[in-house]
Biopython code that builds the backbone (N, CA, C, O; Angstrom):
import numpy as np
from Bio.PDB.StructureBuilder import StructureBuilder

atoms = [
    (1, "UNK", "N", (0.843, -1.193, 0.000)),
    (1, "UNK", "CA", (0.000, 0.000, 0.000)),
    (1, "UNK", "C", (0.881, 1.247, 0.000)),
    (1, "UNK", "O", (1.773, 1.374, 0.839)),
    (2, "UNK", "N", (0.586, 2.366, -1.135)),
    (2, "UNK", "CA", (1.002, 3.538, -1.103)),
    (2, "UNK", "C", (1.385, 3.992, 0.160)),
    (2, "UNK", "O", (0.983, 3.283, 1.082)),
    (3, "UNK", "N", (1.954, 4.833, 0.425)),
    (3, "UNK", "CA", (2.037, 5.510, 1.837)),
    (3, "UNK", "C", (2.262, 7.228, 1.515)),
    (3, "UNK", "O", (3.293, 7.731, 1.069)),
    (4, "UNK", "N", (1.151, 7.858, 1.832)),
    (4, "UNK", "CA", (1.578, 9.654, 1.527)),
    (4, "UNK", "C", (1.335, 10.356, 3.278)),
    (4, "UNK", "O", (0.609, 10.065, 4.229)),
    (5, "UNK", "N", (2.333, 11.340, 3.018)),
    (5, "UNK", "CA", (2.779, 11.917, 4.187)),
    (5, "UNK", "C", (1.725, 13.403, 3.719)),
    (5, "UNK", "O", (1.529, 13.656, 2.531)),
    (6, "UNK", "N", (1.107, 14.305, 4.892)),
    (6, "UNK", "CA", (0.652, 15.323, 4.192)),
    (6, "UNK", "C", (1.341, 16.283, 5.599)),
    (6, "UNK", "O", (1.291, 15.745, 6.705)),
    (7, "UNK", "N", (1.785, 17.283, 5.510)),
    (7, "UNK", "CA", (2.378, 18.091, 6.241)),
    (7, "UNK", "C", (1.516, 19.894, 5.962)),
    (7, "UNK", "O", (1.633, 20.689, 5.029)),
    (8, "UNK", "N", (0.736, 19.950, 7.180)),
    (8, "UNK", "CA", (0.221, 20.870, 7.109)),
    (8, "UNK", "C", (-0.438, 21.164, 8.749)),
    (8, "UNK", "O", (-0.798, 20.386, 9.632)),
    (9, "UNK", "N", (-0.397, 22.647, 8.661)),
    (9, "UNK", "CA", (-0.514, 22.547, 10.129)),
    (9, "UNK", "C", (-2.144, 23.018, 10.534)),
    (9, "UNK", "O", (-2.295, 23.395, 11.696)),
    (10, "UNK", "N", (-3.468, 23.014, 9.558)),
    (10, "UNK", "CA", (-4.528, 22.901, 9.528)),
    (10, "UNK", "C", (-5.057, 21.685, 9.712)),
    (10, "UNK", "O", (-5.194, 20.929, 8.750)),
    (11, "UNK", "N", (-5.522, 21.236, 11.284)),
    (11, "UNK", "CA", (-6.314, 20.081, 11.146)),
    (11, "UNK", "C", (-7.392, 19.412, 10.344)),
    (11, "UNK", "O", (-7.569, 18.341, 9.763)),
    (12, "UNK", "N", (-8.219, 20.862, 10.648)),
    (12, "UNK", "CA", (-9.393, 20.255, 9.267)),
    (12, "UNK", "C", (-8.469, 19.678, 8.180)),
    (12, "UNK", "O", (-8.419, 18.463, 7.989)),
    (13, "UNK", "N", (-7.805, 20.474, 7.535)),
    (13, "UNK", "CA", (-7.322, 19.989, 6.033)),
    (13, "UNK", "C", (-7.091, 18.214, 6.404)),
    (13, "UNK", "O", (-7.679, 17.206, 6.013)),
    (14, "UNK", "N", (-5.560, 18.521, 7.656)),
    (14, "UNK", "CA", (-5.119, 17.007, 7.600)),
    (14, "UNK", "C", (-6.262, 16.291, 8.014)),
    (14, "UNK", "O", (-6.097, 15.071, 7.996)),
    (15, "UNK", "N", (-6.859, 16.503, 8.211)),
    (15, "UNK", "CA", (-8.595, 15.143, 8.700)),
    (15, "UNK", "C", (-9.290, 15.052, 7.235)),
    (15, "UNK", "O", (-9.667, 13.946, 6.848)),
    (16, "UNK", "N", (-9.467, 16.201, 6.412)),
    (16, "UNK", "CA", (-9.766, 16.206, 5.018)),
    (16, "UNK", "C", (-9.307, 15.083, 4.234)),
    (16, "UNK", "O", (-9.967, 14.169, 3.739)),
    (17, "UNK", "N", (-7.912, 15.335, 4.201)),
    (17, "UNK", "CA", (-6.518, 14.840, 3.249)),
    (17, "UNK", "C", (-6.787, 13.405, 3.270)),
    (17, "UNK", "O", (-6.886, 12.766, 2.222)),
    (18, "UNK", "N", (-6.945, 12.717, 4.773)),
    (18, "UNK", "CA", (-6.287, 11.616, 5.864)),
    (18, "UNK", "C", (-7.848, 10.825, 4.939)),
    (18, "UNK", "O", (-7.847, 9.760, 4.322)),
    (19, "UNK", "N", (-8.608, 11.439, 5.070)),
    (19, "UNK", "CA", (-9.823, 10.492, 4.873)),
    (19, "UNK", "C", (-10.145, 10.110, 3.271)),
    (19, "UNK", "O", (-10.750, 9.131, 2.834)),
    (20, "UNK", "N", (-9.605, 11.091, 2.641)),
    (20, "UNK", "CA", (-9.645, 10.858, 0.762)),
    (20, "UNK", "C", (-8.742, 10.149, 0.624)),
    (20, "UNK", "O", (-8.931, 9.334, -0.278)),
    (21, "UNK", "N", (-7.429, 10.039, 1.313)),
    (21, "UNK", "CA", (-6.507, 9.409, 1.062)),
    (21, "UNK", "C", (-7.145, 7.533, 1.350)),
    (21, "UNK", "O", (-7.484, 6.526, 0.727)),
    (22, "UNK", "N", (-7.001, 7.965, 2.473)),
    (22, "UNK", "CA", (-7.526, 6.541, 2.887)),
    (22, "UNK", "C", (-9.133, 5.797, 2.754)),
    (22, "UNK", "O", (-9.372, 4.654, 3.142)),
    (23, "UNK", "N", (-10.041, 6.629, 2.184)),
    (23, "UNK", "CA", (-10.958, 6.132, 1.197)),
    (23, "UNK", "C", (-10.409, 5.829, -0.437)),
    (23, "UNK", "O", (-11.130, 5.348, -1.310)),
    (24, "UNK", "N", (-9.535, 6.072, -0.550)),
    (24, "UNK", "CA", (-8.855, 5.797, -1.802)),
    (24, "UNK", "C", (-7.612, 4.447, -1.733)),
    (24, "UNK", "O", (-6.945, 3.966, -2.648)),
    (25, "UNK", "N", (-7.638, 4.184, -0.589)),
    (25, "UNK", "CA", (-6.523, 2.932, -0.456)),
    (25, "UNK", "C", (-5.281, 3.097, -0.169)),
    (25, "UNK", "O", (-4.471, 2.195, -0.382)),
    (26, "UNK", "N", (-4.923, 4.284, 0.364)),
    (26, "UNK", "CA", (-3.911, 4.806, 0.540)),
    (26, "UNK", "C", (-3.397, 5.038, 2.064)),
    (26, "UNK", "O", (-4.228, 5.640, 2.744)),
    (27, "UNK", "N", (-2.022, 4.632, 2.845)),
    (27, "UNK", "CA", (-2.204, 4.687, 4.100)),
    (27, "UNK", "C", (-1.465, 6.226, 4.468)),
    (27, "UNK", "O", (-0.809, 6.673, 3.528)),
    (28, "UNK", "N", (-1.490, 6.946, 5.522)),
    (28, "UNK", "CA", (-1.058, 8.472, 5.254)),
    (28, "UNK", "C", (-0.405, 8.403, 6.880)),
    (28, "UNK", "O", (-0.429, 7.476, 7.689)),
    (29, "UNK", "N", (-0.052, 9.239, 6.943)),
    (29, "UNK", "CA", (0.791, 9.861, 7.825)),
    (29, "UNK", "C", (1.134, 11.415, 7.728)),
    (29, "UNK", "O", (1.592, 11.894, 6.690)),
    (30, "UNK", "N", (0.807, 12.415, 9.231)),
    (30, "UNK", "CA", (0.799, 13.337, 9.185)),
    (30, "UNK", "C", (1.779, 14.012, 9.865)),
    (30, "UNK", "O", (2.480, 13.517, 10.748)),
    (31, "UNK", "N", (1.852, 15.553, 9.315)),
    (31, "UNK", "CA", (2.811, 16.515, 10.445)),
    (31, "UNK", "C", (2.253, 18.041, 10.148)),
    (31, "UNK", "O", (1.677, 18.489, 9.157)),
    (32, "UNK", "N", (2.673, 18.710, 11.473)),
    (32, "UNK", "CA", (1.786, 19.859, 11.479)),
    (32, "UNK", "C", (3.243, 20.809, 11.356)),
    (32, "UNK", "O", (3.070, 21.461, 12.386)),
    (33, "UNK", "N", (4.409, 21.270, 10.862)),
    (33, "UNK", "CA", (5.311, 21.777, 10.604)),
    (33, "UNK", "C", (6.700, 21.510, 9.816)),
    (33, "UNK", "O", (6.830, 20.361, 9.393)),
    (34, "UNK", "N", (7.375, 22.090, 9.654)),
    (34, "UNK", "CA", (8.923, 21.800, 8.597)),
    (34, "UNK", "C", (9.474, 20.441, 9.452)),
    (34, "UNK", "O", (9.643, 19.272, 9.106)),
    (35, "UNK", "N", (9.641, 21.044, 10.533)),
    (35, "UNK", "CA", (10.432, 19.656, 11.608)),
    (35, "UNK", "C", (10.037, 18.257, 11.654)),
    (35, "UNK", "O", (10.581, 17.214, 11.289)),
    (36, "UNK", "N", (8.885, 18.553, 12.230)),
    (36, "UNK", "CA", (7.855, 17.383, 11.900)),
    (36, "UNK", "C", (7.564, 16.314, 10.689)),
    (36, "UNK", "O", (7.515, 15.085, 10.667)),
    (37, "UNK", "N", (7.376, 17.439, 9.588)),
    (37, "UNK", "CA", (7.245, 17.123, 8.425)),
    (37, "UNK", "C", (8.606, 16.615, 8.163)),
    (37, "UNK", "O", (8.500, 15.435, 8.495)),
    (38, "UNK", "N", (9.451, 16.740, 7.887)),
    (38, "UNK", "CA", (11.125, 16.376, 8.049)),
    (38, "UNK", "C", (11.173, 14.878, 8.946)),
    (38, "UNK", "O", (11.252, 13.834, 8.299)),
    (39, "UNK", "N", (11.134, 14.839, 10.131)),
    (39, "UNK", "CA", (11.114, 13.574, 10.871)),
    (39, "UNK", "C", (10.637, 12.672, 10.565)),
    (39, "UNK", "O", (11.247, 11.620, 10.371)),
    (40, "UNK", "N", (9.011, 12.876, 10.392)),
    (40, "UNK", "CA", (8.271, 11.956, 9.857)),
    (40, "UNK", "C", (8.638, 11.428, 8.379)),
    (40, "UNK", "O", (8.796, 10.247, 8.071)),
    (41, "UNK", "N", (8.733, 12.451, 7.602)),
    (41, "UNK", "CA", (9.414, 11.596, 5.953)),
    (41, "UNK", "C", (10.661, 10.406, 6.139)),
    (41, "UNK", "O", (10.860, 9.370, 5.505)),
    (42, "UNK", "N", (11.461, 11.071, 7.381)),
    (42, "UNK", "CA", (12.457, 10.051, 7.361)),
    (42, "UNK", "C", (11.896, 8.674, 7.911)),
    (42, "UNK", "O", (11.981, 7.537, 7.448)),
    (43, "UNK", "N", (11.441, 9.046, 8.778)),
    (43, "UNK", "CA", (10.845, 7.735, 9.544)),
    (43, "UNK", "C", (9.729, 6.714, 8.456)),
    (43, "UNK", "O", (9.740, 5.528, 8.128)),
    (44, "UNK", "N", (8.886, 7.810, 8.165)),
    (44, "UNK", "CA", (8.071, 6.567, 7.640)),
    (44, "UNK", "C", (8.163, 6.398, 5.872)),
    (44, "UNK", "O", (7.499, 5.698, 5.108)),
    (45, "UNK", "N", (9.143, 7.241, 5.654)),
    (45, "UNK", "CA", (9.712, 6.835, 3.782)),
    (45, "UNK", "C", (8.611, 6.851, 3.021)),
    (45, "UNK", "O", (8.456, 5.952, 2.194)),
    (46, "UNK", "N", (7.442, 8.103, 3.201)),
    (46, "UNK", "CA", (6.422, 7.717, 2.461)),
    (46, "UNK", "C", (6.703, 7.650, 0.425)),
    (46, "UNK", "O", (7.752, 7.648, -0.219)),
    (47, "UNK", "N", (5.346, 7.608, 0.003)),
    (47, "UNK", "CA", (5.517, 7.458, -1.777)),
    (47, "UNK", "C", (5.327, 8.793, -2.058)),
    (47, "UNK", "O", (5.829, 9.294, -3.065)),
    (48, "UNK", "N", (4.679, 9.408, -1.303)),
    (48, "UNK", "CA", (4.472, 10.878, -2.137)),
    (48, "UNK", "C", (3.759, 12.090, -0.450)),
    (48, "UNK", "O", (3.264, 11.674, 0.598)),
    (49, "UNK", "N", (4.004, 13.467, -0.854)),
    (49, "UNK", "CA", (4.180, 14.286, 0.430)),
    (49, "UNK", "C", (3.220, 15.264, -0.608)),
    (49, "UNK", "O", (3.357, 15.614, -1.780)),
    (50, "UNK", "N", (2.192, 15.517, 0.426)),
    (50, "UNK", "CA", (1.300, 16.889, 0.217)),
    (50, "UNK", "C", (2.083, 17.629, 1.168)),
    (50, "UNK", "O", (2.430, 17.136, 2.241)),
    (51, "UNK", "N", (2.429, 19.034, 0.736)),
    (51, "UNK", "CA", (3.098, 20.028, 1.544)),
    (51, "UNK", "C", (1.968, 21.851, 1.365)),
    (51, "UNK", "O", (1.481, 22.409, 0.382)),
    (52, "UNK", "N", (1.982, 22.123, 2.526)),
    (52, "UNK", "CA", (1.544, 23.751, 2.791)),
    (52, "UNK", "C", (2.576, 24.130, 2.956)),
    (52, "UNK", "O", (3.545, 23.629, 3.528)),
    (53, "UNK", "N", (2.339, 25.622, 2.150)),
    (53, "UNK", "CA", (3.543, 26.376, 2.048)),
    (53, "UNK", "C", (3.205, 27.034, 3.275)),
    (53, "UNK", "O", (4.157, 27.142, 4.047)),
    (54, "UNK", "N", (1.909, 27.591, 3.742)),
    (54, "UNK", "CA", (1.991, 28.708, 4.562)),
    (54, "UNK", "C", (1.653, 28.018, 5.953)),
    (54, "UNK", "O", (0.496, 27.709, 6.239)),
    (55, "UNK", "N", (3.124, 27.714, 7.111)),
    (55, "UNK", "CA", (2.901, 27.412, 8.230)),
    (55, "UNK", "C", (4.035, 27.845, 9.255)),
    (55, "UNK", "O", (5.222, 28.043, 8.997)),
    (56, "UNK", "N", (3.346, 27.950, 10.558)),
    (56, "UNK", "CA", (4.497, 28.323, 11.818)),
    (56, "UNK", "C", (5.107, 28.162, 11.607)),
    (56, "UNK", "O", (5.217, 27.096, 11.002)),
    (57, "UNK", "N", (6.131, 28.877, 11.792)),
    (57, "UNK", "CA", (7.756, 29.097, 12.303)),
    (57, "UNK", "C", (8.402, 28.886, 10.821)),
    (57, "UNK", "O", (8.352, 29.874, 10.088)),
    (58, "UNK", "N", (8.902, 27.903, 10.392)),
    (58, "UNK", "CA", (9.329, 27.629, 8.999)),
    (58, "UNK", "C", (8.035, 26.925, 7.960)),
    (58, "UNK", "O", (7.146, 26.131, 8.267)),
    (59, "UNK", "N", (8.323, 27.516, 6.764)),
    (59, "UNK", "CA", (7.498, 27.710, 5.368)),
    (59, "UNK", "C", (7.779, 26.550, 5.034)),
    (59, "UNK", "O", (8.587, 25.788, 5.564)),
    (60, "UNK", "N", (6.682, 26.274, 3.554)),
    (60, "UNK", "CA", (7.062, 24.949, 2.999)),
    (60, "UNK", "C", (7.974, 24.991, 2.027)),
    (60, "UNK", "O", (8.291, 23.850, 1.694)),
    (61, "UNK", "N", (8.562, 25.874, 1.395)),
    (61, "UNK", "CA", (9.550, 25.902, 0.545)),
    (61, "UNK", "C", (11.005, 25.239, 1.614)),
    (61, "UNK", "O", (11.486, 24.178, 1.214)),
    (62, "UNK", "N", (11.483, 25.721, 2.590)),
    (62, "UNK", "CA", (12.062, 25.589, 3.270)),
    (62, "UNK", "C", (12.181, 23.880, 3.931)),
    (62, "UNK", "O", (13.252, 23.340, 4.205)),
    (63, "UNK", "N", (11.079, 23.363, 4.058)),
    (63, "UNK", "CA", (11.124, 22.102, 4.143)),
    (63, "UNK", "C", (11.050, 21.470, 2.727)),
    (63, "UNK", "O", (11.128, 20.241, 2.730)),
    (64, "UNK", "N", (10.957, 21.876, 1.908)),
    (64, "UNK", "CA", (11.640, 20.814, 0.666)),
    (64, "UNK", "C", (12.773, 21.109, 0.203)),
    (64, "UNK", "O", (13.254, 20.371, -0.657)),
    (65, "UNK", "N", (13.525, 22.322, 0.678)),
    (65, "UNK", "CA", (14.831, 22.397, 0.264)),
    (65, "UNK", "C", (15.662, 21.240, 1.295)),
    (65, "UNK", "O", (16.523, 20.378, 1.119)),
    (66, "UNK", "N", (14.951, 21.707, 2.334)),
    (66, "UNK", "CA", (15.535, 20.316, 3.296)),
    (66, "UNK", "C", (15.781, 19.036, 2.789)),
    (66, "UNK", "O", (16.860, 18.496, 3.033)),
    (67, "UNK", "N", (14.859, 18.433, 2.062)),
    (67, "UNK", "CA", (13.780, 17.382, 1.993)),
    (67, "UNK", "C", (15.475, 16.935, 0.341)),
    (67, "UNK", "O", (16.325, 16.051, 0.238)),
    (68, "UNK", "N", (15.126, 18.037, -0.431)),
    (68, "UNK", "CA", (15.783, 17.900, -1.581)),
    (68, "UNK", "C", (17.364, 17.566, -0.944)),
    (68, "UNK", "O", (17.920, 16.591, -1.450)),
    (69, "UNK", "N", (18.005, 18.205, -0.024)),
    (69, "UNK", "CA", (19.467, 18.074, 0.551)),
    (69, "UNK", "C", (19.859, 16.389, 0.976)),
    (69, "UNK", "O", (20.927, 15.779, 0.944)),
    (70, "UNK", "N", (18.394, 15.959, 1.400)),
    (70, "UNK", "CA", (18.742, 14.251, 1.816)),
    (70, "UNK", "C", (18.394, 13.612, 0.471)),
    (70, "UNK", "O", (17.559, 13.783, -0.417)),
    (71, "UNK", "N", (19.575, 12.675, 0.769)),
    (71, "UNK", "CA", (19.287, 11.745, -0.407)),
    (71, "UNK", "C", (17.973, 10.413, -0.626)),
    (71, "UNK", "O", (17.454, 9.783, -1.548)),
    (72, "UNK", "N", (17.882, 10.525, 1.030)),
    (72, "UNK", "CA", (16.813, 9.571, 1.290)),
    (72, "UNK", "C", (15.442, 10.045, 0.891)),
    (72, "UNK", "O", (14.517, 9.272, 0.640)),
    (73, "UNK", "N", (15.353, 11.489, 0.841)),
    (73, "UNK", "CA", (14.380, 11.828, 0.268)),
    (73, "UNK", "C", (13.927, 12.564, -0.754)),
    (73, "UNK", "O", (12.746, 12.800, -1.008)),
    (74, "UNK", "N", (14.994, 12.969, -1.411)),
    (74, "UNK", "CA", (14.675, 14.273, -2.650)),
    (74, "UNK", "C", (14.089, 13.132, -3.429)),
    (74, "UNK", "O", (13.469, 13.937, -4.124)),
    (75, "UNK", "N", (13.864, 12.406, -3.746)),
    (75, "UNK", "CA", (13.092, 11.987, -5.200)),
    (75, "UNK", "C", (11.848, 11.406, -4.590)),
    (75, "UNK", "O", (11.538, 10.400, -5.228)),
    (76, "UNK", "N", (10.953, 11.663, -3.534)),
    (76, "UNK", "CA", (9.811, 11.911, -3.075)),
    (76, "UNK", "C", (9.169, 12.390, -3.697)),
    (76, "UNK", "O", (9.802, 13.446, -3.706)),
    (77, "UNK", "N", (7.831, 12.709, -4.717)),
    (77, "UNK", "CA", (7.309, 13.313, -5.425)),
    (77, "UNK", "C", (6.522, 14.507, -4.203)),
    (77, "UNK", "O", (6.285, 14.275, -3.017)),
    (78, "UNK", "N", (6.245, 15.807, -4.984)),
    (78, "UNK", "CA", (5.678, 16.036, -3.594)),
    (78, "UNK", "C", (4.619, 17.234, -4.270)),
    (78, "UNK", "O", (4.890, 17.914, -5.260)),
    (79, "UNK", "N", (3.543, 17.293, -3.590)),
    (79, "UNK", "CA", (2.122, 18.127, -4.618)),
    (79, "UNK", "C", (1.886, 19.313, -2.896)),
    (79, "UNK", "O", (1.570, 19.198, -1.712)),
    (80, "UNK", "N", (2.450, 20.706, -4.234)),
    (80, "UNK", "CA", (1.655, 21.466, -3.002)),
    (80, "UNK", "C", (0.390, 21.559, -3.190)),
    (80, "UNK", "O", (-0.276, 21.508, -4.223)),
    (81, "UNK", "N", (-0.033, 21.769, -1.570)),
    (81, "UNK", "CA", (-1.512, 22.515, -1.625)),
    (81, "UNK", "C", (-1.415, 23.626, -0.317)),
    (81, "UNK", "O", (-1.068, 23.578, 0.863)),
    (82, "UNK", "N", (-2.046, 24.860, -1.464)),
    (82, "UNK", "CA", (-1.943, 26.088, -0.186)),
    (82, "UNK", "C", (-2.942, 26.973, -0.421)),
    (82, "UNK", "O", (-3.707, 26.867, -1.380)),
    (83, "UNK", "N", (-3.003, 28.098, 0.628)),
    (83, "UNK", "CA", (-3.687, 28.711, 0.147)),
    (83, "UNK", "C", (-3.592, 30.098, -0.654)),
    (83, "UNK", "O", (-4.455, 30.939, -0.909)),
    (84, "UNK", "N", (-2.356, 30.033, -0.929)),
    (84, "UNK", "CA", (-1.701, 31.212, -1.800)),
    (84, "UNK", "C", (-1.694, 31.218, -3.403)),
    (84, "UNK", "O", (-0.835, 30.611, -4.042)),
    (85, "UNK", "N", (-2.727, 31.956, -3.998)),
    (85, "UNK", "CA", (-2.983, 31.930, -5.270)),
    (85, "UNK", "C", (-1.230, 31.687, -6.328)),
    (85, "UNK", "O", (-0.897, 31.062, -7.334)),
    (86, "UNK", "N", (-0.656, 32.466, -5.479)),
    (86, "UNK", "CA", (0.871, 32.582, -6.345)),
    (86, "UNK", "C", (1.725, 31.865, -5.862)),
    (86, "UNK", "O", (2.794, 32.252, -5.390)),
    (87, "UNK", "N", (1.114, 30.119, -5.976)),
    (87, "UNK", "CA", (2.521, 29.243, -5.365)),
    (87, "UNK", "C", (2.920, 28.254, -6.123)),
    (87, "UNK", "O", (3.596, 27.347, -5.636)),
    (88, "UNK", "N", (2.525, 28.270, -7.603)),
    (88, "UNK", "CA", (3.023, 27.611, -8.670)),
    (88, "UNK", "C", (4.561, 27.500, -8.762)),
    (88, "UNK", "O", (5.205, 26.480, -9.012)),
    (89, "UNK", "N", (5.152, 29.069, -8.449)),
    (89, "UNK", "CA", (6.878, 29.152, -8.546)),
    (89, "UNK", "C", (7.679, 28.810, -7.105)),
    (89, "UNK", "O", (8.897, 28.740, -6.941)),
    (90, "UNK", "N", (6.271, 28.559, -5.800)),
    (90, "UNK", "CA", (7.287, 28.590, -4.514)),
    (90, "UNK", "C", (8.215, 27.099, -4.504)),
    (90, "UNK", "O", (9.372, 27.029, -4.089)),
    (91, "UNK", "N", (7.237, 25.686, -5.184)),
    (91, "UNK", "CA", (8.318, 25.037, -5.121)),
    (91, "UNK", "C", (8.494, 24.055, -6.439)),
    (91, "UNK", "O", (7.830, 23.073, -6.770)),
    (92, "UNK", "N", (9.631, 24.678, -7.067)),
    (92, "UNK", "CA", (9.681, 24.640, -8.173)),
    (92, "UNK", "C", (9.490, 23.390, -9.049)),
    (92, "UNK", "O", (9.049, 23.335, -10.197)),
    (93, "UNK", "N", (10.087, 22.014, -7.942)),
    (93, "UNK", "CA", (10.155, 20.722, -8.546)),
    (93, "UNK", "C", (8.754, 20.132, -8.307)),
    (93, "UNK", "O", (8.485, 19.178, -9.037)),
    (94, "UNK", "N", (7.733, 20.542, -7.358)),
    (94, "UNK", "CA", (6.282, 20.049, -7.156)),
    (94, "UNK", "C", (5.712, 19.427, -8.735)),
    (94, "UNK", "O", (5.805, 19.845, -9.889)),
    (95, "UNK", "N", (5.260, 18.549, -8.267)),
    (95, "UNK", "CA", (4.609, 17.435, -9.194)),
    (95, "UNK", "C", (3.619, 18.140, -9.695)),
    (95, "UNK", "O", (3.290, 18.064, -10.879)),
    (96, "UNK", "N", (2.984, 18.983, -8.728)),
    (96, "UNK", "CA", (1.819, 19.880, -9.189)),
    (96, "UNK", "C", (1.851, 20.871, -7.982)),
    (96, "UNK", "O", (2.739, 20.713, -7.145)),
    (97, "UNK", "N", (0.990, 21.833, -7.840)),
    (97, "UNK", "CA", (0.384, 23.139, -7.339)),
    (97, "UNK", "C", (-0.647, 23.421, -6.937)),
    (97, "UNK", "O", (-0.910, 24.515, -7.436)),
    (98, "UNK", "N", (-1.911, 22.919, -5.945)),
    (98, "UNK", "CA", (-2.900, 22.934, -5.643)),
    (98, "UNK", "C", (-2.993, 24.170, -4.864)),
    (98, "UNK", "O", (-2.170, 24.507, -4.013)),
    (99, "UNK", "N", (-4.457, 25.094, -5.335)),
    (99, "UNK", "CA", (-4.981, 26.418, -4.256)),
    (99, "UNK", "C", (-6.163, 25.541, -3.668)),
    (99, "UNK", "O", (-6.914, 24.739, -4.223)),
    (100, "UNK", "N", (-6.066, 25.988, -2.300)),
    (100, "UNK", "CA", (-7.548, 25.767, -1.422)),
    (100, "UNK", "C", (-8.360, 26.447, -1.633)),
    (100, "UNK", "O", (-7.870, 27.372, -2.281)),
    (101, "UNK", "N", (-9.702, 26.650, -1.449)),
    (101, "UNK", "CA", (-9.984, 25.237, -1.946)),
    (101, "UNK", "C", (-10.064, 24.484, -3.519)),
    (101, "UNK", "O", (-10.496, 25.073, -4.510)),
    (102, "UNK", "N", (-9.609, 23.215, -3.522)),
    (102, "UNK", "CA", (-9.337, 22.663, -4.038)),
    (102, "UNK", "C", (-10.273, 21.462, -4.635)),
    (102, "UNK", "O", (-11.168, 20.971, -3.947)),
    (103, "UNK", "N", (-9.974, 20.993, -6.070)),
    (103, "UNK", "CA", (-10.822, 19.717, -6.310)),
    (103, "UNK", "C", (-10.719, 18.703, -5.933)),
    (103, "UNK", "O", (-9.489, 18.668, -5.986)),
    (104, "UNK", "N", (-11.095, 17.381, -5.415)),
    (104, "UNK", "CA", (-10.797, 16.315, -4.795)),
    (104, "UNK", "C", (-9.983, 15.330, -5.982)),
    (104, "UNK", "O", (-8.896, 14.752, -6.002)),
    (105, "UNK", "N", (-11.578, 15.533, -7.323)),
    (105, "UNK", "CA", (-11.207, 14.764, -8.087)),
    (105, "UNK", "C", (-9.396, 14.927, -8.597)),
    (105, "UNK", "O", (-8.376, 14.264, -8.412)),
    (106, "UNK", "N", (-9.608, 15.684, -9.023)),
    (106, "UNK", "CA", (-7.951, 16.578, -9.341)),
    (106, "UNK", "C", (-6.900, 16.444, -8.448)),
    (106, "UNK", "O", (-5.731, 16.337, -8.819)),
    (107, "UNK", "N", (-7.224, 16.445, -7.392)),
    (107, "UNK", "CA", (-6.081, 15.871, -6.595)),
    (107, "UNK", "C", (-5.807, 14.478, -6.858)),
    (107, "UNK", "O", (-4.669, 14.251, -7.268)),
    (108, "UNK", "N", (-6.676, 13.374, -6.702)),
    (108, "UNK", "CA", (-6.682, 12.375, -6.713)),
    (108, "UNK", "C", (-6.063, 11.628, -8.020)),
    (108, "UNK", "O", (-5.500, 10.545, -8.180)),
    (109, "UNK", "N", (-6.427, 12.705, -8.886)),
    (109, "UNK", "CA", (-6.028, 12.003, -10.439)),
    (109, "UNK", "C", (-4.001, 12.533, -10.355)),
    (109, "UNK", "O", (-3.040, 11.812, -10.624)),
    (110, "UNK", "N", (-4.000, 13.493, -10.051)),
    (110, "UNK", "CA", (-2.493, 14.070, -9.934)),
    (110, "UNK", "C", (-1.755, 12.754, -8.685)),
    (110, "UNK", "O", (-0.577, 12.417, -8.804)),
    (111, "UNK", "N", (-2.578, 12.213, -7.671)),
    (111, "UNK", "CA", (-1.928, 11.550, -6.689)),
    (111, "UNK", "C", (-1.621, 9.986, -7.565)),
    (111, "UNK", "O", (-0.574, 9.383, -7.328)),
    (112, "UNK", "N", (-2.309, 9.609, -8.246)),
    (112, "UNK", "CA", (-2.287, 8.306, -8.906)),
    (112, "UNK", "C", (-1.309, 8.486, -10.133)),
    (112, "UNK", "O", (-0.441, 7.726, -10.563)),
    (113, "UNK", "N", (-1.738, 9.778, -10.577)),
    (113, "UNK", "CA", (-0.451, 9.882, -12.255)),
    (113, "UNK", "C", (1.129, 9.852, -11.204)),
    (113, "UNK", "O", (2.178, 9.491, -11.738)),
    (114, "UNK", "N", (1.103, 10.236, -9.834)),
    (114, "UNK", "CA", (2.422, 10.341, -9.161)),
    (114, "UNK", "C", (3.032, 9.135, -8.739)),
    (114, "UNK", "O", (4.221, 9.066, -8.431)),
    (115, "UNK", "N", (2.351, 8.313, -8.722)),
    (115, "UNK", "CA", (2.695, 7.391, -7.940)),
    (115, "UNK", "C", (2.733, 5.687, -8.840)),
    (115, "UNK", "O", (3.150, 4.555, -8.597)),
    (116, "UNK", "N", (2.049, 6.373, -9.911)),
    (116, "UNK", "CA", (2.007, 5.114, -10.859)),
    (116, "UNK", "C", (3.306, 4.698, -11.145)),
    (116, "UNK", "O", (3.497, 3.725, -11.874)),
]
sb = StructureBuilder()
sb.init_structure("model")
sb.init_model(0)
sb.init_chain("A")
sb.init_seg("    ")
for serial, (resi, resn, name, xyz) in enumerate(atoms, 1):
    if name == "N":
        sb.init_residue(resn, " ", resi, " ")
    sb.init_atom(name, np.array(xyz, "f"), 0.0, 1.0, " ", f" {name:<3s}", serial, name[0])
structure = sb.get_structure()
């Protein structure tokens, strides 16, 4: 079973994310910041990382530059979703670019073309 990590520090969303994911067959794992989000990728090696750009203390650009520096994880595919109309350029290698709110279907079809 897939495994996607979603790192965002909006519960609703991650309870959102957690339940499409896993009505879709997919097992997930969450984090509510850069650190977090960072720990957890290492630990649980997911297939693919939903990332928010806009959260406490450190941003999401900042945790995928991280993310890109380990070797264990830069080739993680990783799909933002935020709520900043202008975050197509924040991280440049993203699989895709999602604004909140967002389509389910469309996510879902971008999560399967990622992971196929």
């Amino acid at each position: 079973m897939k495994k996607i990590l979603i790192v965002d520090d909006d519960p609703n969303i991650v309870d959102y994310l957690v339940t499409l994911f896993e009505d879709n067959g997919y097992a997930t794992c969450s984090a509510g910041d850069v650190q977090e989000g960072l720990a957890a990728a290492k630990k649980e090696q997911p297939d693919l990382i939903t990332l928010d750009l806009e959260m406490p203390g450190e941003w999401g650009p900042r945790f995928y530059r991280k993310m890109s520096e380990d070797k264990g994880l830069k080739n993680i595919p990783v799909i933002v979703i935020t709520g900043f109309s202008e975050s197509e350029h924040a991280v440049g290698k993203a699989v895709a670019s999602l604004t909140k709110p967002f389509d389910r279907e469309e996510l879902l079809s971008i999560v399967k073309e990622s992971l196929a």
